[in-house]
Backbone as XML, in Angstrom:
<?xml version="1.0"?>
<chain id="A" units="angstrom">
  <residue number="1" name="UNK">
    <atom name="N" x="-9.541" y="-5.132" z="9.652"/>
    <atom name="CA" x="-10.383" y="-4.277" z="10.454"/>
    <atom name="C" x="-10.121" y="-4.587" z="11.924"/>
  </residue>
  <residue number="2" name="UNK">
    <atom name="N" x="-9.930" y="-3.641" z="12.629"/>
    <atom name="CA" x="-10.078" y="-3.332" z="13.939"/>
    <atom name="C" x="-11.137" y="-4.091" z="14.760"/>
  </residue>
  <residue number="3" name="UNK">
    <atom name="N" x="-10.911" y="-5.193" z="15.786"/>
    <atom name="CA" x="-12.455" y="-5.369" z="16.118"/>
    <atom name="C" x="-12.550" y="-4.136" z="17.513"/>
  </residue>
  <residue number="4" name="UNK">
    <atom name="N" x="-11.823" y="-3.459" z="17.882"/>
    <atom name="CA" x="-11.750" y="-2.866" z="19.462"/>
    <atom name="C" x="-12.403" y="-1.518" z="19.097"/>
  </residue>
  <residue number="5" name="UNK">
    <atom name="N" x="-13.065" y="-1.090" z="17.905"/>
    <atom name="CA" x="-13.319" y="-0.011" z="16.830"/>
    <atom name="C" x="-14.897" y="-0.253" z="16.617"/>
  </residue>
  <residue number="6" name="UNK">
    <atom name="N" x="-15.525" y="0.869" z="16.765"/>
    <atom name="CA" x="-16.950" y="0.806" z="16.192"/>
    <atom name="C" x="-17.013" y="0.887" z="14.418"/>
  </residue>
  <residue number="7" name="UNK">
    <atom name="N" x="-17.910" y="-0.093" z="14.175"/>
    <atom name="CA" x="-17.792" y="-0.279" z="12.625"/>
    <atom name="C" x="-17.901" y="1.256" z="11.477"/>
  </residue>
  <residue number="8" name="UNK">
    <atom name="N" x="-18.019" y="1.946" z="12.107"/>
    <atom name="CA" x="-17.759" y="3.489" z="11.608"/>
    <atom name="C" x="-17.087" y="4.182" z="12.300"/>
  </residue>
  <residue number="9" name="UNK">
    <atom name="N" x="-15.779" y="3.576" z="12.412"/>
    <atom name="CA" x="-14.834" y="4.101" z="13.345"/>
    <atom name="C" x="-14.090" y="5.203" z="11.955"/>
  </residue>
  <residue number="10" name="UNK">
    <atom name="N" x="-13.465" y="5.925" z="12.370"/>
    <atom name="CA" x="-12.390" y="6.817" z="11.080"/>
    <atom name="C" x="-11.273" y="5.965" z="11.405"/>
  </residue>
  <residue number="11" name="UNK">
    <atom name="N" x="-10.680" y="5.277" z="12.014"/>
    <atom name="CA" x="-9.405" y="4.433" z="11.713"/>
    <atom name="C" x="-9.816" y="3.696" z="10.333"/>
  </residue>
  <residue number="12" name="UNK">
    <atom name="N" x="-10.838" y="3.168" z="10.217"/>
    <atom name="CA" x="-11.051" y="2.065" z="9.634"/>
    <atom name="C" x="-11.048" y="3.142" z="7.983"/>
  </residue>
  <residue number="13" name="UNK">
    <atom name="N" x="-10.940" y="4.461" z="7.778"/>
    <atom name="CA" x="-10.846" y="4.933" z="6.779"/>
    <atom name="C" x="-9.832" y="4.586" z="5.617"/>
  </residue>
  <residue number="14" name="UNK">
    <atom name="N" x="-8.458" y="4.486" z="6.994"/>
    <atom name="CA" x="-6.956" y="4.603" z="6.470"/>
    <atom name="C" x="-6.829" y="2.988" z="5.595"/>
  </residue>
  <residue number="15" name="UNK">
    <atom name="N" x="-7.402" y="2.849" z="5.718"/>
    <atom name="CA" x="-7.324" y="1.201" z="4.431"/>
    <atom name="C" x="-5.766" y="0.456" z="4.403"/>
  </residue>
  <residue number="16" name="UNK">
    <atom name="N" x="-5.504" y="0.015" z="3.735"/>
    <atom name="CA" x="-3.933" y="-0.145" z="3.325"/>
    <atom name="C" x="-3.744" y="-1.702" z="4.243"/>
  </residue>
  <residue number="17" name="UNK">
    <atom name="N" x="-2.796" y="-2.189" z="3.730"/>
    <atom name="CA" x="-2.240" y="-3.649" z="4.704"/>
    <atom name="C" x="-1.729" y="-3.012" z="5.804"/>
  </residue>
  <residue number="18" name="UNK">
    <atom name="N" x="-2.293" y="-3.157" z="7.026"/>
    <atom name="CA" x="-1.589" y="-3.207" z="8.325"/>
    <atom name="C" x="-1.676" y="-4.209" z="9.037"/>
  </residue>
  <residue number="19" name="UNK">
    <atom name="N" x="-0.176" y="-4.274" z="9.432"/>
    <atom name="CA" x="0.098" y="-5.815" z="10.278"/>
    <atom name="C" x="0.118" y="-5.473" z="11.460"/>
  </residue>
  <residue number="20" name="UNK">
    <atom name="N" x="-0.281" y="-6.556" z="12.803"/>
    <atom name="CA" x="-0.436" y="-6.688" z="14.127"/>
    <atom name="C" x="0.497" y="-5.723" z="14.651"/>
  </residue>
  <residue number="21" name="UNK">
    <atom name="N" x="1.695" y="-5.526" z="13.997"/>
    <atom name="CA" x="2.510" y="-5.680" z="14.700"/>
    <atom name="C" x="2.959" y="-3.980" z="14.728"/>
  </residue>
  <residue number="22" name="UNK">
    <atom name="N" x="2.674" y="-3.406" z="15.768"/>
    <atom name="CA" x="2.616" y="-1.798" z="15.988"/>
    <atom name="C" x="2.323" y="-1.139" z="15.313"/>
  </residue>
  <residue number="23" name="UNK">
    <atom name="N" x="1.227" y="-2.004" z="14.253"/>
    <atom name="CA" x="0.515" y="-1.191" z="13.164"/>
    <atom name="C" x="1.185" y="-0.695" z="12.107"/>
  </residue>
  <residue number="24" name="UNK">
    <atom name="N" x="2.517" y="-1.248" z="11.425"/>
    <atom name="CA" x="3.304" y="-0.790" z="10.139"/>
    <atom name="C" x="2.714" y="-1.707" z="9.331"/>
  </residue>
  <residue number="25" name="UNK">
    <atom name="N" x="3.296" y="-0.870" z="7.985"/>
    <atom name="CA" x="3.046" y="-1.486" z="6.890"/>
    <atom name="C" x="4.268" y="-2.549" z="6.918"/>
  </residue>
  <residue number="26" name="UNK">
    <atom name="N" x="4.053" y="-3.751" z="6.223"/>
    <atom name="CA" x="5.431" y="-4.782" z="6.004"/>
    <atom name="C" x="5.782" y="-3.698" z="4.457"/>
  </residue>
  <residue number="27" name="UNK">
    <atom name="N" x="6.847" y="-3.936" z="4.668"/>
    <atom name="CA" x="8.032" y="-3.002" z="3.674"/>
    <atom name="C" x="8.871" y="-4.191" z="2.302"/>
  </residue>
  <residue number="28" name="UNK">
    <atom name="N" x="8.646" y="-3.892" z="1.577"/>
    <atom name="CA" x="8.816" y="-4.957" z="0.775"/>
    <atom name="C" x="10.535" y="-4.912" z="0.365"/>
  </residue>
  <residue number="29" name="UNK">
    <atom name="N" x="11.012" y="-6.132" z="-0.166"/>
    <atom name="CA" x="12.402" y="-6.290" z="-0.255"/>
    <atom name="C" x="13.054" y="-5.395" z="-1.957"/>
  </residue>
  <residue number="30" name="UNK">
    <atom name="N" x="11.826" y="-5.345" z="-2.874"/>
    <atom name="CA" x="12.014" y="-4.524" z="-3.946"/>
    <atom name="C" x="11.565" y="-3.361" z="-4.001"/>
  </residue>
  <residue number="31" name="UNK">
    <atom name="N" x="12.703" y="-2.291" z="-4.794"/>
    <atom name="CA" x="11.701" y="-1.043" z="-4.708"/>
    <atom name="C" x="11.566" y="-0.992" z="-6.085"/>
  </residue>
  <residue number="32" name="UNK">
    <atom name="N" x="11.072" y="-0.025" z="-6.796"/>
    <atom name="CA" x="10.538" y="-0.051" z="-8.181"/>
    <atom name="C" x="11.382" y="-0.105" z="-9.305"/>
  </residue>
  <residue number="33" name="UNK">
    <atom name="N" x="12.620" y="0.210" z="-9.075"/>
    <atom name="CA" x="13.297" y="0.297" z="-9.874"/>
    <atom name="C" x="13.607" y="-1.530" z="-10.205"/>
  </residue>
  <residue number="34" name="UNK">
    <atom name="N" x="13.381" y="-2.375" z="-9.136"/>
    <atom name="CA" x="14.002" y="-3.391" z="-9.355"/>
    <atom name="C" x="13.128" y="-4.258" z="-9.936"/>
  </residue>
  <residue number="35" name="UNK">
    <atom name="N" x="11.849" y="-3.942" z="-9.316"/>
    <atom name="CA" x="10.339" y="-4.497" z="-9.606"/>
    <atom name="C" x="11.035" y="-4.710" z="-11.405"/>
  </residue>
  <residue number="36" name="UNK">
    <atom name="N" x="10.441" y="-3.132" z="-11.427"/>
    <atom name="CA" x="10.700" y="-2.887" z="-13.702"/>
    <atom name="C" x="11.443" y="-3.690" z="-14.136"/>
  </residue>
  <residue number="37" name="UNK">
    <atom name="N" x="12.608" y="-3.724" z="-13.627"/>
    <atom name="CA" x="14.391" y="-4.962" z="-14.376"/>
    <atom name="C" x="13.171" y="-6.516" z="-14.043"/>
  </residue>
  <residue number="38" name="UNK">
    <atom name="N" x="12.605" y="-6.741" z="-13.394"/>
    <atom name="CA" x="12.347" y="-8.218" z="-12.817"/>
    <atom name="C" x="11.429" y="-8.359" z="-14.324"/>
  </residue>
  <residue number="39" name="UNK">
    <atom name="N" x="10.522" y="-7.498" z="-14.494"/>
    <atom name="CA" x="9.636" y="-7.757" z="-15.855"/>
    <atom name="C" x="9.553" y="-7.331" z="-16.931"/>
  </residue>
  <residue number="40" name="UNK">
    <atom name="N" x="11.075" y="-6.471" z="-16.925"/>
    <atom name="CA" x="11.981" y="-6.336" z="-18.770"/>
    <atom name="C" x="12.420" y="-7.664" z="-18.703"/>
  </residue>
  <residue number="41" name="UNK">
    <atom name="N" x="12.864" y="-8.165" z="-18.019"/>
    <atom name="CA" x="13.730" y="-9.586" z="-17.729"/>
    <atom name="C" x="12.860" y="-10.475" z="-18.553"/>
  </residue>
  <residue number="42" name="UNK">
    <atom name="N" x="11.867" y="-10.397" z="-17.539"/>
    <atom name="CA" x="10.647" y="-11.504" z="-18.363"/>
    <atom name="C" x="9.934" y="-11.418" z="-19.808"/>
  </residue>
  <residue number="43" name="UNK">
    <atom name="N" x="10.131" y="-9.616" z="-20.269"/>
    <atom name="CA" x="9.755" y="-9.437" z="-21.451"/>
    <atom name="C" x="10.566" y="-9.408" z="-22.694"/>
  </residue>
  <residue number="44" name="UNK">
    <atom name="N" x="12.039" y="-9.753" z="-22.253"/>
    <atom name="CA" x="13.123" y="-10.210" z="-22.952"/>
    <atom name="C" x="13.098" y="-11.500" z="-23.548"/>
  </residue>
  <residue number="45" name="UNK">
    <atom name="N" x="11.989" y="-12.845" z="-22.907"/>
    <atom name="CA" x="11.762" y="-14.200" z="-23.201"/>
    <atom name="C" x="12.402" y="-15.162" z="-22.002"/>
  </residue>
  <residue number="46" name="UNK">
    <atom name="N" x="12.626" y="-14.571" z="-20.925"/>
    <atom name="CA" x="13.078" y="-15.381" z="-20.091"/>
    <atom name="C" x="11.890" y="-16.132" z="-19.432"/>
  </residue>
  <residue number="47" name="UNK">
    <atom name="N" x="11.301" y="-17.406" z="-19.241"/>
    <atom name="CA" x="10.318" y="-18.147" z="-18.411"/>
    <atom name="C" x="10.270" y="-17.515" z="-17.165"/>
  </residue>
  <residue number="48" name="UNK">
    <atom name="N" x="8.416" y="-17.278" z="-16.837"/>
    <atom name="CA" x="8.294" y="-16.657" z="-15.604"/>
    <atom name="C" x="8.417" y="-17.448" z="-14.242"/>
  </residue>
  <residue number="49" name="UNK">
    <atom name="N" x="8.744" y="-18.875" z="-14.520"/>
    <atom name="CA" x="9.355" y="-20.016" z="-13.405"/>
    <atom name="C" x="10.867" y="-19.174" z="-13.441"/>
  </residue>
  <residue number="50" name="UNK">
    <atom name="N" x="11.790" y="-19.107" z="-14.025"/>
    <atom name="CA" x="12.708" y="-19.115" z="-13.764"/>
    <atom name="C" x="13.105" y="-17.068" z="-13.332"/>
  </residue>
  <residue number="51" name="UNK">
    <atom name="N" x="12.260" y="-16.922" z="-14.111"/>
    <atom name="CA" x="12.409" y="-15.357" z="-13.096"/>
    <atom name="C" x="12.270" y="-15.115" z="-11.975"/>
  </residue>
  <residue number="52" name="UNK">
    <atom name="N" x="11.160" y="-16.366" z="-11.455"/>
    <atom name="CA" x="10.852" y="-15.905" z="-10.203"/>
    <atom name="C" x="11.905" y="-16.808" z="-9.170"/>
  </residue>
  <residue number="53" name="UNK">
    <atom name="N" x="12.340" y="-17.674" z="-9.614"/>
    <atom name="CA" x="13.291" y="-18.736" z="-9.115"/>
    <atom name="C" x="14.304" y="-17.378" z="-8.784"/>
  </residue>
  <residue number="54" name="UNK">
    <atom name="N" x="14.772" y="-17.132" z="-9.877"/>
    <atom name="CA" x="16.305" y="-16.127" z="-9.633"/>
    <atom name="C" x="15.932" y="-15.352" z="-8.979"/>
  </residue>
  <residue number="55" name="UNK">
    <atom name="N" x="14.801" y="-14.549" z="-8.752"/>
    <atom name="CA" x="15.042" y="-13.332" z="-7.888"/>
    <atom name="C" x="13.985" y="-13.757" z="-6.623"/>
  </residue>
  <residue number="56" name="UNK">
    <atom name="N" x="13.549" y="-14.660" z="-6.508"/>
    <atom name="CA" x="13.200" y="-15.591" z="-5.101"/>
    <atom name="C" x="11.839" y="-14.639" z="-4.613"/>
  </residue>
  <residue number="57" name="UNK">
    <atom name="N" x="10.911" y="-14.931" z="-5.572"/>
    <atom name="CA" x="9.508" y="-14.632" z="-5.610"/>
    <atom name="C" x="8.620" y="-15.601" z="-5.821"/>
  </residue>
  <residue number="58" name="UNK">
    <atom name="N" x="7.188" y="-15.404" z="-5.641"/>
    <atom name="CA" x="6.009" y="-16.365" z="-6.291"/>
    <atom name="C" x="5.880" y="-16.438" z="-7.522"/>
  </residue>
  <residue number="59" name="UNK">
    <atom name="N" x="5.110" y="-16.894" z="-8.346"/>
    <atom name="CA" x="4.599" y="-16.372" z="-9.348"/>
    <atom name="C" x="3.227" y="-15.201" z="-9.256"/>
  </residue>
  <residue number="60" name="UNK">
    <atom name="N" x="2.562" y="-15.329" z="-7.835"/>
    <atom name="CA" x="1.743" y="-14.796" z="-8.148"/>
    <atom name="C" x="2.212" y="-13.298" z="-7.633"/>
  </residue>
  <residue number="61" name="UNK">
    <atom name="N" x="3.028" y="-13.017" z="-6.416"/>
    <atom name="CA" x="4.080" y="-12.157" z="-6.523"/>
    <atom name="C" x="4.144" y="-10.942" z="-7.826"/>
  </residue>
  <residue number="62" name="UNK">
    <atom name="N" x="4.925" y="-12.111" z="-9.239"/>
    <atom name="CA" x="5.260" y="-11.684" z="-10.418"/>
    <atom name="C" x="4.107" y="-10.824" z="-11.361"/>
  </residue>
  <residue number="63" name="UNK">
    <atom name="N" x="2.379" y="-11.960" z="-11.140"/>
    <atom name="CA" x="1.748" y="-11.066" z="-11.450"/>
    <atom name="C" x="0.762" y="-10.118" z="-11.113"/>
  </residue>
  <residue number="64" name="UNK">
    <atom name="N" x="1.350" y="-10.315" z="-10.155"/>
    <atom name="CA" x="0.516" y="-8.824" z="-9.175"/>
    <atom name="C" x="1.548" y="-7.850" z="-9.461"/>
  </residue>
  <residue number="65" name="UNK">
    <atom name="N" x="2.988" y="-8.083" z="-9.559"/>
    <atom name="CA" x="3.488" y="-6.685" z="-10.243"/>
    <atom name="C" x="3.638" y="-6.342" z="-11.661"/>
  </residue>
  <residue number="66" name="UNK">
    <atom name="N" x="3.357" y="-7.373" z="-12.446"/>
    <atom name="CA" x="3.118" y="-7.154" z="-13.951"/>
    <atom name="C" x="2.058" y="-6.215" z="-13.917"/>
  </residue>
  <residue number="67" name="UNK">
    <atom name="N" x="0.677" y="-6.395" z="-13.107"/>
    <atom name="CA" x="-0.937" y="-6.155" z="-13.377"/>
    <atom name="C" x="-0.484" y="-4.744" z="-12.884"/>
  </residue>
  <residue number="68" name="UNK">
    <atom name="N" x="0.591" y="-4.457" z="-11.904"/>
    <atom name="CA" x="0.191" y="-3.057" z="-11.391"/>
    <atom name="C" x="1.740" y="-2.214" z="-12.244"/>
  </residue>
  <residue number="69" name="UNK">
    <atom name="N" x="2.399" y="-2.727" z="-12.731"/>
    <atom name="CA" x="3.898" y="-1.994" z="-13.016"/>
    <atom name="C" x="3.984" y="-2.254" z="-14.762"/>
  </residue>
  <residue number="70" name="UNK">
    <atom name="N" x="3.036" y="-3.129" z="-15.109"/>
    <atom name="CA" x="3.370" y="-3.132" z="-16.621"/>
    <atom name="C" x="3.394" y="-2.165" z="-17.453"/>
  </residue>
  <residue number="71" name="UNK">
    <atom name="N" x="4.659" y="-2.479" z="-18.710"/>
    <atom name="CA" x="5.081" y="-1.484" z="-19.167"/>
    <atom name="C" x="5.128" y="0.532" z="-18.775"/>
  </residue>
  <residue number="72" name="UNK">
    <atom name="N" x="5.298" y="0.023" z="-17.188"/>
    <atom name="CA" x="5.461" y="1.524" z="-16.825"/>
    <atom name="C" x="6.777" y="1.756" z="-16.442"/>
  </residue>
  <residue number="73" name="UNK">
    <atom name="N" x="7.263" y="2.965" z="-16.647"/>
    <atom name="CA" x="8.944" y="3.554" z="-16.933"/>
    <atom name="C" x="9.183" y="3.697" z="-15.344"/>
  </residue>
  <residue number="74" name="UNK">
    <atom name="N" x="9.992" y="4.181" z="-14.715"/>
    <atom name="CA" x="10.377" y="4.003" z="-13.827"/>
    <atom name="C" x="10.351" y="5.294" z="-13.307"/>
  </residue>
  <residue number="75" name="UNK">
    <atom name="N" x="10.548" y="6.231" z="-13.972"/>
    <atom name="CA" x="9.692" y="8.136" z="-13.496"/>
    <atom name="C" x="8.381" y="7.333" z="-12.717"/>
  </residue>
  <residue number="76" name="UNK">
    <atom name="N" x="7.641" y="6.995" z="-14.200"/>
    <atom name="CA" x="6.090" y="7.001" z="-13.540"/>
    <atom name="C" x="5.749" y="6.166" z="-12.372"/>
  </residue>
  <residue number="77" name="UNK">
    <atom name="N" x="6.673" y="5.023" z="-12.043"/>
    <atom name="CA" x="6.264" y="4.018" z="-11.066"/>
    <atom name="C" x="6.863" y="4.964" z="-9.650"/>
  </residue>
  <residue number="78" name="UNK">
    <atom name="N" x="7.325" y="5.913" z="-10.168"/>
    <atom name="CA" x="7.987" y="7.075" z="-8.955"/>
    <atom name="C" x="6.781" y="7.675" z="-8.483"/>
  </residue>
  <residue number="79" name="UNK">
    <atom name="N" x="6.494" y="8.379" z="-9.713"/>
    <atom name="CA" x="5.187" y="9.357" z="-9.428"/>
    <atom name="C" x="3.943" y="8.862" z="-8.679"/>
  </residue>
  <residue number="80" name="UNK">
    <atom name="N" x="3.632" y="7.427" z="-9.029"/>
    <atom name="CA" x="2.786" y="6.677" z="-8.439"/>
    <atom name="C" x="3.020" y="5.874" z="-7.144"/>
  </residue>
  <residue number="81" name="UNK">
    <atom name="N" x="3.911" y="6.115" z="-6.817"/>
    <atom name="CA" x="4.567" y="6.155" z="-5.207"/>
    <atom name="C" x="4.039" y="6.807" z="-4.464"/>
  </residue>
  <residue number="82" name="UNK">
    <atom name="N" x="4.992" y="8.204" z="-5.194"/>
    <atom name="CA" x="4.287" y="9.403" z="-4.527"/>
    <atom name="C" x="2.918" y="9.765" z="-4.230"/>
  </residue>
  <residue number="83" name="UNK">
    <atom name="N" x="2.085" y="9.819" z="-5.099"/>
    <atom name="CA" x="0.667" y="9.456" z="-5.276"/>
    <atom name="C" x="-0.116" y="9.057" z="-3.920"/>
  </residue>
  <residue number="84" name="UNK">
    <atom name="N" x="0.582" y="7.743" z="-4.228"/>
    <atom name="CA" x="0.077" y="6.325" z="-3.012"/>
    <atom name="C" x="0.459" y="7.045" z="-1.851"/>
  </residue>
  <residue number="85" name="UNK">
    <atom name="N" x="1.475" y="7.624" z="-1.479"/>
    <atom name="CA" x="1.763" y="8.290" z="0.152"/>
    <atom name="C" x="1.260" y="9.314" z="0.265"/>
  </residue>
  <residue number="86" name="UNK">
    <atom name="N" x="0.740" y="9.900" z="-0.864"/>
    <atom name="CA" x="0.097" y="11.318" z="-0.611"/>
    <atom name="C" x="-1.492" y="10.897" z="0.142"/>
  </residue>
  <residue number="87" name="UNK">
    <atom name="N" x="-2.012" y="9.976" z="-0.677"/>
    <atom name="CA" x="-2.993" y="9.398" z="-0.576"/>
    <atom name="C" x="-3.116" y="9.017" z="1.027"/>
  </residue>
  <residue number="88" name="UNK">
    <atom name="N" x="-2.166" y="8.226" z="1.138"/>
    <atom name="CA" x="-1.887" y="7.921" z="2.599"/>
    <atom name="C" x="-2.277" y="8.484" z="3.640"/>
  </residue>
  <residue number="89" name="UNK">
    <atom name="N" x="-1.320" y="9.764" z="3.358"/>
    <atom name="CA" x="-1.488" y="10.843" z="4.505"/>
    <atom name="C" x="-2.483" y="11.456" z="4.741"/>
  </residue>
  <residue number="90" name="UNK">
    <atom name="N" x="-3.523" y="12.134" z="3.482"/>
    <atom name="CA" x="-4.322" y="12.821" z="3.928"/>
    <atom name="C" x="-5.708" y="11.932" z="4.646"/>
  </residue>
  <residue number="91" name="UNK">
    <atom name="N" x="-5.341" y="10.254" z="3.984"/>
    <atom name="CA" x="-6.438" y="9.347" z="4.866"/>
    <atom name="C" x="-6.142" y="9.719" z="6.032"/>
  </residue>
  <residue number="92" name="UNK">
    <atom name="N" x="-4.841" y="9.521" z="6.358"/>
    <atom name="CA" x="-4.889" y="9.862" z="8.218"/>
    <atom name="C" x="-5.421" y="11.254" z="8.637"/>
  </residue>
  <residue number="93" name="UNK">
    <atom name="N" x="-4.949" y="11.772" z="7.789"/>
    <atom name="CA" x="-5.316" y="13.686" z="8.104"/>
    <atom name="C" x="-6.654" y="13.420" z="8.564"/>
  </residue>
  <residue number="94" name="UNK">
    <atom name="N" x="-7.913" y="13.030" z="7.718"/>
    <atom name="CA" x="-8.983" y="13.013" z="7.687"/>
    <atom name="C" x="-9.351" y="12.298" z="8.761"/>
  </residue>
  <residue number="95" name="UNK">
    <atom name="N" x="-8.789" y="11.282" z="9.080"/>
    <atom name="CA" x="-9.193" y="10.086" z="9.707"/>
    <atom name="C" x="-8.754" y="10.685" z="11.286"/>
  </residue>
  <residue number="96" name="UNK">
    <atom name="N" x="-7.684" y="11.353" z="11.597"/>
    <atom name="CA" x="-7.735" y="12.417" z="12.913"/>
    <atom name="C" x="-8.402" y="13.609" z="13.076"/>
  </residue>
  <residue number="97" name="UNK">
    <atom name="N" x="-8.675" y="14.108" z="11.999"/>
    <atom name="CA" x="-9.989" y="15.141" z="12.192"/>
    <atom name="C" x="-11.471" y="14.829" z="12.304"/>
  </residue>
  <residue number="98" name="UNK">
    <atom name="N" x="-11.658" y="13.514" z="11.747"/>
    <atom name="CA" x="-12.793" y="13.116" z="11.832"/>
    <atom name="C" x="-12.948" y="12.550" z="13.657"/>
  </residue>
  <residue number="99" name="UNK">
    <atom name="N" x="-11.631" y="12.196" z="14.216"/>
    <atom name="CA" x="-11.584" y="11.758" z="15.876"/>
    <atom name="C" x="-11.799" y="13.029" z="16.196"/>
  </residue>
  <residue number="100" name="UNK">
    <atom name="N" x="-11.180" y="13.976" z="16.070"/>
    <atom name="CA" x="-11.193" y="15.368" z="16.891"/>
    <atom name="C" x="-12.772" y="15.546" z="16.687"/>
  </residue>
  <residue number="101" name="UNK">
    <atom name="N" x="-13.796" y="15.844" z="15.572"/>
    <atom name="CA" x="-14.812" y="15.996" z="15.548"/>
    <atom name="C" x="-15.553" y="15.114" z="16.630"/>
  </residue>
  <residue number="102" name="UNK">
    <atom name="N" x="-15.246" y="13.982" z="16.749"/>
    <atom name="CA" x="-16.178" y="13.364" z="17.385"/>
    <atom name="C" x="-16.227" y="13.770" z="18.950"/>
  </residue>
  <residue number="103" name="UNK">
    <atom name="N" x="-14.951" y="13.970" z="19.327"/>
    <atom name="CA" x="-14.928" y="14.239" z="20.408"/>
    <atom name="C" x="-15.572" y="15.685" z="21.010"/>
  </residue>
  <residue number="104" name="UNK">
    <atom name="N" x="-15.363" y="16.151" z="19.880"/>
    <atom name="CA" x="-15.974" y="18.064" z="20.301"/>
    <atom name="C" x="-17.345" y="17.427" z="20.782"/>
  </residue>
  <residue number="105" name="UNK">
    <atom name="N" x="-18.154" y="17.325" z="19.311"/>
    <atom name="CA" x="-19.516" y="16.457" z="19.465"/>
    <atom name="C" x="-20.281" y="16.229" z="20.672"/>
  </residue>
  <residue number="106" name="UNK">
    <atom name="N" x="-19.485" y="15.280" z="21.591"/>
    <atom name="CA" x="-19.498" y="14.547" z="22.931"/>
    <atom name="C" x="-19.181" y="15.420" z="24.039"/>
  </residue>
  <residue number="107" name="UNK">
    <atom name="N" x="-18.280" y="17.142" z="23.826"/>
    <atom name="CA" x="-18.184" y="17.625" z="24.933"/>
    <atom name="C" x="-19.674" y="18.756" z="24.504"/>
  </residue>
  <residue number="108" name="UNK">
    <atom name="N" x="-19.644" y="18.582" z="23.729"/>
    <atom name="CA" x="-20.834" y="19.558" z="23.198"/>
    <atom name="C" x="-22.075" y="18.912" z="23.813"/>
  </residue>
  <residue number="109" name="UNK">
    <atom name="N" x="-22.331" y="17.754" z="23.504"/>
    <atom name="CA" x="-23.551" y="17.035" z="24.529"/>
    <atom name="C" x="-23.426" y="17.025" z="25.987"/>
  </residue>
  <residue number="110" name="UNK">
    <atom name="N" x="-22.310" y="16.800" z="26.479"/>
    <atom name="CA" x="-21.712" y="17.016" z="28.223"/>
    <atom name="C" x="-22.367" y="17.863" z="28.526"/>
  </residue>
  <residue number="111" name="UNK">
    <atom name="N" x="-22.285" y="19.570" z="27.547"/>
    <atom name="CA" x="-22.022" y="20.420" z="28.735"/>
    <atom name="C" x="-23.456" y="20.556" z="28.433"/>
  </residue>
</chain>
């Protein structure tokens, strides 16, 4: 959260990890396709120490993407991408219309 933001600010709508740093998301080094291979790997019988050793992760990493990618095909971990950015956007949509409102609001009291 924003502290430079009133606690019912509409920024504070857009949710999501944002870092200090010009406000991006950090971008992760796997994309889904690789995520899935990392935990067929593991569901083949390979130890989840040594999965995460080889492909240079945590464990807890491993099951935060088990909890969110398990047994899902790689279409669907697409679709649910998509999803997630759709989601994204219209937070901001909302979250700049809800600024534009405020501001009318305030010229509306001015005049």
């Amino acid at each position: 959260m924003r502290h430079d933001l009133p606690p019912s600010s509409p920024l504070e709508l857009t949710g999501g990890s944002v870092s200090q740093e010009g406000g991006r998301v950090k971008k992760s080094r796997f994309d889904e396709a690789q995520i899935i291979n990392v935990l067929r790997e593991h569901e083949a019988g390979t130890p989840t120490a040594e999965v995460c050793h080889r492909h240079g992760i945590s464990e807890q990493t491993f099951y935060r993407w088990k909890s969110k990618y398990n047994s899902m095909a790689l279409a669907e971990s697409q679709k649910l991408r998509s999803l997630e950015d759709e989601n994204r956007r219209l937070k901001k949509v909302l979250a700049d219309l809800m600024l534009e409102i405020a501001a009318l609001k305030e010229r509306l009291e001015n005049n």
